[in-house]
N, C-alpha and C positions, 0 to 999 in steps of 0.2 A: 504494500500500500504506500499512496505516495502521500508522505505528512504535508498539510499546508500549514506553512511558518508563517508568524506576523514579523518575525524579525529574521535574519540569516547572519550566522560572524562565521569568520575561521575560528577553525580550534588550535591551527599549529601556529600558537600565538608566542611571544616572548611576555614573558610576567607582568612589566611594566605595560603592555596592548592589554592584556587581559583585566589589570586594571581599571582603563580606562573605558572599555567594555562593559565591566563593571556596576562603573557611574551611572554610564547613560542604559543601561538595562535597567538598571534601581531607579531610574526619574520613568520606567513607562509602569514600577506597578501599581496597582490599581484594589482599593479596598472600597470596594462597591457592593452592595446588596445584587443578590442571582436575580438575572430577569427570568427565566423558569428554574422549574424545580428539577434536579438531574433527574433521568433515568435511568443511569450508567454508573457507574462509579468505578475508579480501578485505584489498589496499588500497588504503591511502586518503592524499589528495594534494589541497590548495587550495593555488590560485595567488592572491597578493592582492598591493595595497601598497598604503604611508601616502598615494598619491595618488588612490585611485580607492574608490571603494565598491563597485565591482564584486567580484566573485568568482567564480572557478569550479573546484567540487570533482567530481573524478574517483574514482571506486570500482571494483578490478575483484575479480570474485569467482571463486577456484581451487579446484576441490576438491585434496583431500591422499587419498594422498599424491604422487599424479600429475601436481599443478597445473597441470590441463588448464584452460579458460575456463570457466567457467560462465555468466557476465554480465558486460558493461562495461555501467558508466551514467555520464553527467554530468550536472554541474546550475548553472545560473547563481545565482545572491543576490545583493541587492543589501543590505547589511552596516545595519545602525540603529546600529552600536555605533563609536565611534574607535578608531581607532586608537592603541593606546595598547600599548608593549611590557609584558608580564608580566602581559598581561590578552587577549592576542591570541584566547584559544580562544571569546572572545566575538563574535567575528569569525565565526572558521569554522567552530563546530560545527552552527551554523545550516545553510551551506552544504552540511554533507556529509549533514545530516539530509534535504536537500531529494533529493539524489544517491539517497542509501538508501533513499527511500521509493517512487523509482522500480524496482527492484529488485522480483524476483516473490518476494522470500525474503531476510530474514535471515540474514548470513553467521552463522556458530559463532562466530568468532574473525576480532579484526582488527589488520595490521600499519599505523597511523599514522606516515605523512610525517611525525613533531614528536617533541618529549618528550611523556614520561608522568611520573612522580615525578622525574624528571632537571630541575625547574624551580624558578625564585626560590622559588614559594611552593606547591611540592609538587602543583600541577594544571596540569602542562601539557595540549595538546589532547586527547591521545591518552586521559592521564587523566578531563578534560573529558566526553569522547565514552563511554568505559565505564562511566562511574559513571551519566550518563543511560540506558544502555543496559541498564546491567546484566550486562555478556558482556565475555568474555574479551578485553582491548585490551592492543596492546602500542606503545611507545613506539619510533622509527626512525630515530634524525637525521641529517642529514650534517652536524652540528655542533655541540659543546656547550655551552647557555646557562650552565650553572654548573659548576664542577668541575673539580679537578685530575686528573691523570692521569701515567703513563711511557706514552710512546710505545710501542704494541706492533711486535715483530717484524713483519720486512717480509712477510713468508712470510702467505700465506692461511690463516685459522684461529687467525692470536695474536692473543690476548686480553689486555685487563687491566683493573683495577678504577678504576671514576668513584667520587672519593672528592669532600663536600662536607660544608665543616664537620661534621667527624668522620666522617660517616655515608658504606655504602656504596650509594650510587644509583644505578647501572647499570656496563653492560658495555662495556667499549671494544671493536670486535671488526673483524680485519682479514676482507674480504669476501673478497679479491683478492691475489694477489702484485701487492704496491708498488703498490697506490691506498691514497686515505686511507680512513681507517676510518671503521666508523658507530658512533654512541652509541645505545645499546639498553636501552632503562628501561621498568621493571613500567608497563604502564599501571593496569588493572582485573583482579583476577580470574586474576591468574599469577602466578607469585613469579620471581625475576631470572633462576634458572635455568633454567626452562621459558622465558619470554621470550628468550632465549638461542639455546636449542635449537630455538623454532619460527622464527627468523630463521635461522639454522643450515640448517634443512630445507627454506627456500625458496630458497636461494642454488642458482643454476643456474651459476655462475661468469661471473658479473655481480658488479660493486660492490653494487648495491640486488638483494633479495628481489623474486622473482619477482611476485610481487602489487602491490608498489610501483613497481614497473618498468615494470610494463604500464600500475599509474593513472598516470604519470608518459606514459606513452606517448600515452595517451588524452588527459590533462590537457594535452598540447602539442597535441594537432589541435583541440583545443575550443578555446581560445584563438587560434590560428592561425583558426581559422573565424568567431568575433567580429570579431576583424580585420577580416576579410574582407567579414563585414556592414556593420561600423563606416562603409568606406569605401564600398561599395557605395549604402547609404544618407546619406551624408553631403550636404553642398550641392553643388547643379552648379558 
């Protein structure tokens, strides 16, 4: 399938391009209320590290409000860009592009493994990935790059506010009784309380949203199957 981008860059950038890339990606997003309600939902999940240039992003796509499967896909990349923290989504938006193009269809709305505005310089992946898209993306983390917080109640369903220099950036929000919480920020195209509520609506009572659970699901047999090549074809 062929993705229609709102934006296009190179990816074999030198750091200081990719910065300034950056900038003008972070001045187009956008926390606006959904003009409909998704249909679709998918998500999304790359496994990567500072030691390898491999990649493999996982996509699963739910319809709402049943999120029943609609599609898993994965996809291998091999990354042009370094490894560099605060610049990561140069890494893996490539990846997940190659994942989504496999796909018979554009999800509506997407839950991203990473931050969305929740980042050093206001573009984290998730962000990244919606502003080239254009559609509703929301930010998922099981950790947060920047930002203070109070610990919420242990109880399933407390919340509380990711405050960074001054500003409020996302939601703290307990999935589960007594697991850690996820950080949940605007990626493109939702403002913090619909991003909120559409994590909300995918919790099957699980830590992670149903959509991220499954890439996360998929995104382990893909790797475990590399593996599996890796050694397969390695030297007698």
């Amino acid at each position: 399938m062929l993705i229609p981008l709102s934006h296009e860059h190179p990816w074999d950038v030198a750091p200081y391009e990719a910065q300034q890339l950056q900038r003008s990606l972070q001045g187009n997003v956008q926390e606006i209320d959904l003009e409909v309600p998704p249909r679709t939902i998918a998500g999304v999940e790359v496994a990567h590290s500072r030691f390898s240039d491999i990649l493999v992003a996982a996509v699963s796509v739910l319809r709402l409000p049943d999120l029943t499967v609609v599609e898993e896909v994965t996809a291998e990349y091999s990354a042009v860009f370094p490894f560099i923290p605060g610049l990561l989504s140069f890494r893996e938006v490539p990846a997940v592009l190659e994942a989504l193009a496999r796909l018979e269809a554009l999800p509506d709305a997407l839950i991203v493994d990473g931050p969305g505005v929740a980042h050093p310089h206001g573009l984290g992946v998730a962000s990244h990935l919606g502003v080239l898209l254009n559609r509703p993306t929301i930010g998922c983390s099981r950790s947060a790059l920047v930002g203070s917080y109070v610990e919420p109640e242990v109880s399933a369903g407390s919340q509380s506010a990711l405050v960074w220099q001054g500003e409020l950036i996302g939601t703290v929000y307990r999935s589960k009784n007594r697991v850690a919480p996820l950080f949940v920020s605007v990626g493109h195209r939702v403002t913090r309380a619909t991003a909120l509520e559409m994590v909300v609506a995918c919790c099957k009572g699980y830590r992670l949203p149903e959509p991220t659970r499954r890439a996360h699901a998929r995104l382990t047999e893909a790797r475990q199957a590399l593996r599996t090549d890796s050694l397969a074809n390695g030297p007698a």
